[in-house]
C-alpha positions in Angstrom: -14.4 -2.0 -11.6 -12.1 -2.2 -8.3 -12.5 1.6 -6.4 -14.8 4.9 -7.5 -15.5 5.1 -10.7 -16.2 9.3 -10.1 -12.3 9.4 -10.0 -11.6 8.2 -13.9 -10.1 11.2 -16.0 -9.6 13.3 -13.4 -5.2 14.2 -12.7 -5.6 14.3 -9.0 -2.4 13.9 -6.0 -1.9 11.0 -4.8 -0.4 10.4 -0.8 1.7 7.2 0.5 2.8 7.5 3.4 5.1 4.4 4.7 7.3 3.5 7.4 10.7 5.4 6.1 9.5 7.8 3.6 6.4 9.8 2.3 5.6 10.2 -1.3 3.3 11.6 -3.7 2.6 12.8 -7.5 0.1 14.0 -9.6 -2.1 11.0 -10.8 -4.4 10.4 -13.8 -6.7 8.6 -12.7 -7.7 6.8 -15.9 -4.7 5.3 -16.5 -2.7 5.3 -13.4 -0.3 7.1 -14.8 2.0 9.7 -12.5 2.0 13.1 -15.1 4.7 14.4 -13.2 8.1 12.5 -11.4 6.8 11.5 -7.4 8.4 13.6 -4.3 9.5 12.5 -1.4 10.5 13.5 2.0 11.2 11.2 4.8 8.8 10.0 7.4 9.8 11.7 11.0 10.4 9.7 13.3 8.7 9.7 15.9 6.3 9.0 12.9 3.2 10.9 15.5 0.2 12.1 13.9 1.1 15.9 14.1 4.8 15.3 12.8 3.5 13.2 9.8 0.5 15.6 9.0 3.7 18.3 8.7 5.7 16.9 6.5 2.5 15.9 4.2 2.0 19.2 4.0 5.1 20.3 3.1 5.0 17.6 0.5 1.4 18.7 -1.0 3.1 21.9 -1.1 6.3 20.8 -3.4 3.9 19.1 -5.6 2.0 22.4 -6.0 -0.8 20.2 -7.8 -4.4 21.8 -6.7 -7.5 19.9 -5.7 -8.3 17.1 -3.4 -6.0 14.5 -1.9 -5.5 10.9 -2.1 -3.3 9.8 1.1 -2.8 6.2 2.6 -1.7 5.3 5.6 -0.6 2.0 7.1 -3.2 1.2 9.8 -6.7 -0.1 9.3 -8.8 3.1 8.6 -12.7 3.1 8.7 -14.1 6.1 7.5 -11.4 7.9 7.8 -10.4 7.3 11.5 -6.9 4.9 11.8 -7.8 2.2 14.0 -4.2 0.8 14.4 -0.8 1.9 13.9 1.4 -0.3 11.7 4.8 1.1 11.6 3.8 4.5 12.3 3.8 5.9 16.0 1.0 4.5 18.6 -1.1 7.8 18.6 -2.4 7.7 15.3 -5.2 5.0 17.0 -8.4 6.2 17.1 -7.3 9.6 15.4 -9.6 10.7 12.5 -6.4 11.2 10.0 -8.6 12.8 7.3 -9.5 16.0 9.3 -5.9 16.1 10.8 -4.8 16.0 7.0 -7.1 18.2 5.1 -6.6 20.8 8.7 -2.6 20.8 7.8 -3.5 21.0 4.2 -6.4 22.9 3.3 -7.3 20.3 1.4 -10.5 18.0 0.8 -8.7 14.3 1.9 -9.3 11.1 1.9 -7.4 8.2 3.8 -7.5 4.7 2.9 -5.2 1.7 4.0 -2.1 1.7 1.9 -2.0 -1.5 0.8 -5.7 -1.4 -0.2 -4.8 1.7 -2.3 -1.8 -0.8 -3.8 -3.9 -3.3 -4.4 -7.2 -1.0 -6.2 -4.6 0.1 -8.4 -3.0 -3.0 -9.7 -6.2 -4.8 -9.9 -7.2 -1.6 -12.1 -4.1 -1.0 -13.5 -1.9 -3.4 -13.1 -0.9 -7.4 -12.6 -4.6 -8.1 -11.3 -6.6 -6.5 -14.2 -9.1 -8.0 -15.6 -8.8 -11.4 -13.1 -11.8 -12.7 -11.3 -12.1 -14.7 -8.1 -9.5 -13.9 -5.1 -7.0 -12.1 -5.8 -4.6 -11.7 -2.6 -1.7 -8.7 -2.8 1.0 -8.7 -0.4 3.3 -5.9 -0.4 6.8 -6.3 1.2 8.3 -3.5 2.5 8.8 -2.1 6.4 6.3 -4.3 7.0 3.9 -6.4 5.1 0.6 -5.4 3.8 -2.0 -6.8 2.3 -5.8 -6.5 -0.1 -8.2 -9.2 -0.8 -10.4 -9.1 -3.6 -13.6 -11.1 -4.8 -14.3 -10.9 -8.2 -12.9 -7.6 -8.3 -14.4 -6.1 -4.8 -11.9 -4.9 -2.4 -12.5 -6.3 1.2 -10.8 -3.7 3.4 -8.4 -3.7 6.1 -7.7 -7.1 6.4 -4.4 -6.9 7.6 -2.8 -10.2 7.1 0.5 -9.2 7.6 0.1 -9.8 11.3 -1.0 -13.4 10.5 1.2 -15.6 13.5 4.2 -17.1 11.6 7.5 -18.4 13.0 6.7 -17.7 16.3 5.6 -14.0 15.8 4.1 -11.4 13.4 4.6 -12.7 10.0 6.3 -9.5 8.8 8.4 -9.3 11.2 10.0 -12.5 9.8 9.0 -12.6 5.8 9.2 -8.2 5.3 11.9 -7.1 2.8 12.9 -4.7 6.1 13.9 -8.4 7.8 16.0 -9.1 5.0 18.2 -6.1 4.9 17.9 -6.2 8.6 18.8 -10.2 9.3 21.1 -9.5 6.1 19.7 -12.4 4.1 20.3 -14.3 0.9 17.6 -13.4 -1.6 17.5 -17.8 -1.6 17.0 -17.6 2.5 14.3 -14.6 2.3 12.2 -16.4 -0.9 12.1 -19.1 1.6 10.5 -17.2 4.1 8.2 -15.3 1.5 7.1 -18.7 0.5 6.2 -19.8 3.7 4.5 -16.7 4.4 2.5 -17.4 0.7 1.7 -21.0 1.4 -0.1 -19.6 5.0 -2.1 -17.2 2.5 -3.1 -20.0 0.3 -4.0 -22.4 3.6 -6.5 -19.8 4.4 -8.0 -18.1 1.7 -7.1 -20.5 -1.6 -6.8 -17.3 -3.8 -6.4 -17.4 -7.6 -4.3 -15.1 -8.0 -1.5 -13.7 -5.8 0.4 -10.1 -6.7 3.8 -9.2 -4.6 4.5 -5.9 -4.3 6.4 -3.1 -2.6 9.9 -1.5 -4.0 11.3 -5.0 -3.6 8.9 -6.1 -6.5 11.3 -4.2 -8.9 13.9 -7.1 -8.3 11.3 -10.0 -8.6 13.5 -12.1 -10.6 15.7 -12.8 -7.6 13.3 -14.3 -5.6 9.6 -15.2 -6.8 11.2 -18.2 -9.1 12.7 -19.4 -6.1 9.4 -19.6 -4.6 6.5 -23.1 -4.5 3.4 -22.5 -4.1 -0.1 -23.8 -6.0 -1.1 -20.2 -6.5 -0.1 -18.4 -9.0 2.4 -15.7 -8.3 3.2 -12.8 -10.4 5.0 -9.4 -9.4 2.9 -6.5 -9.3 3.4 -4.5 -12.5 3.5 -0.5 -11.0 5.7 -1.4 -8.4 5.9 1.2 -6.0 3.9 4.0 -7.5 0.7 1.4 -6.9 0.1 3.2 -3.4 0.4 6.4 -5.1 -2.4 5.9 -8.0 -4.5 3.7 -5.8 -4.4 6.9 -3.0 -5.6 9.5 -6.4 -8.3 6.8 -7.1 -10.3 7.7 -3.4 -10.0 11.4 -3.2 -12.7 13.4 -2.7 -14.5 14.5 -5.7 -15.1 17.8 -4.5 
C-alpha cells in the first residue's frame, strides 16, 4: 500500500498548489474520492512563500472543511522544508512550508512534493493500482513532474523533469505549458513527450509509465501518437490526483 495507511476512511482537505492555480477539496481518503466539487484561486504571482501561504488560506477558508491539511508543493520537500523551487518563486528554498502553512492556517499540515502526491494516489487509486515493479509518473503541466515507485514504494523527490533534454531542462521543451506556449501540433508535442519517455525508459527501464496533469484528460490526441517499449497509459483521476494524494499525508491529528 503506496502512502499511510492511518489516512484510509478519514474525509480530510486536500492542497495542490501549482504554477497558475491553487486547488483543493474535501477528500475521502479510502477511495479518493473529492465529497465536495474542488476550489480554486489563482497562484500570485510573485508565487513567494508569504503570498502563496495567503491565498491557501483563503482557500482552506472557502472549503470551510475542518481538520488537518494535505498541501503539495512543487519543489523537493524533506520533512517538510522545500529544498527547491520549481515554478514557484526562489524564496521558498530552504523555507519549512509546513509551519508557514499550518501559521496562515491554523491548521495541523503536511507538505509533500506534488507530483509524489499525484503519483500515491493513482498507484492507490488509479492507472498504477495494483501494478508491481517500476512504475514512473510524469505529469505534464507548467512544468513536468515526476514519482518513482518499486513494487509499490514511493521514492521521493526525484525530480526528473529537470533531466537535460534538447539542449536544456526537459520540461522546458516536452511541458504541456511549451505547447500552448511554442503553439504546437498535438503530432509535434507527442513527439517531444516521446522523446522525453524514451530518456525515462533509458534510465530507469520501468514497467509501467502513467501521464498525467490536466492535459491527461485529452490523452487520445497524443499518447497513440507516441513509441516507446514501456507501456503507457493516461492516469485515470486526472487532475484531482494531486488533490487526493495531498489528503492521503495529512496529519492524523
Amino acid at each position: 500500500m503506496v502512502g499511510p495507511e492511518s489516512t484510509e476512511g478519514r474525509v480530510v482537505v486536500g492542497i495542490d498548489i501549482g504554477g497558475s492555480g491553487i486547488k483543493g477539496a474535501p477528500v475521502d481518503t479510502s477511495t479518493g474520492h473529492l465529497t465536495r466539487e474542488r476550489i480554486r484561486l489563482l497562484t500570485p504571482h510573485p508565487a513567494t512563500p508569504q503570498a502563496v501561504a495567503g491565498t491557501v488560506a483563503e482557500l482552506v477558508e472557502q472549503i470551510g472543511h475542518p481538520g488537518p491539511l494535505g498541501v503539495t508543493l512543487p519543489a523537493v520537500v524533506q520533512h517538510g522544508v522545500a529544498r527547491t523551487a520549481a515554478n514557484i518563486d526562489g524564496g521558498w528554498v530552504d523555507t519549512d512550508a509546513a509551519g508557514l502553512l499550518a501559521s496562515a492556517t491554523g491548521r495541523q499540515v503536511a507538505v509533500i512534493n506534488d507530483a509524489d502526491a499525484a503519483g500515491v494516489a493513482e498507484m492507490r487509486f488509479g492507472a498504477g493500482r495494483g501494478v508491481d515493479g517500476v512504475v514512473v509518473m510524469v505529469t505534464l503541466g507548467t512544468g513536468i513532474g515526476s514519482a518513482v515507485f518499486v513494487d509499490g514504494r514511493l521514492v521521493p523527490n526525484t525530480e526528473l523533469g529537470h533531466l537535460h533534454l534538447h539542449g536544456g531542462d526537459a520540461e522546458d521543451y516536452a511541458a504541456a505549458s511549451v505547447r500552448e506556449e511554442e503553439d504546437l501540433g498535438w503530432k509535434e508535442w507527442a513527439r517531444r513527450v516521446e522523446r522525453y519517455l524514451q530518456l525515462l525508459e533509458r534510465l530507469l527501464w520501468p514497467d509501467l509509465i502513467i501521464v498525467g496533469g490536466g492535459v491527461s484528460k485529452h490523452a487520445e490526441r497524443f499518447l497513440p501518437r507516441i513509441e516507446t517499449r514501456t507501456t503507457v497509459v493516461p492516469a485515470e483521476m486526472h487532475n484531482d490526483a494531486g488533490i487526493a494524494g495531498a489528503a492521503i499525508f495529512a496529519p492524523a491529528g
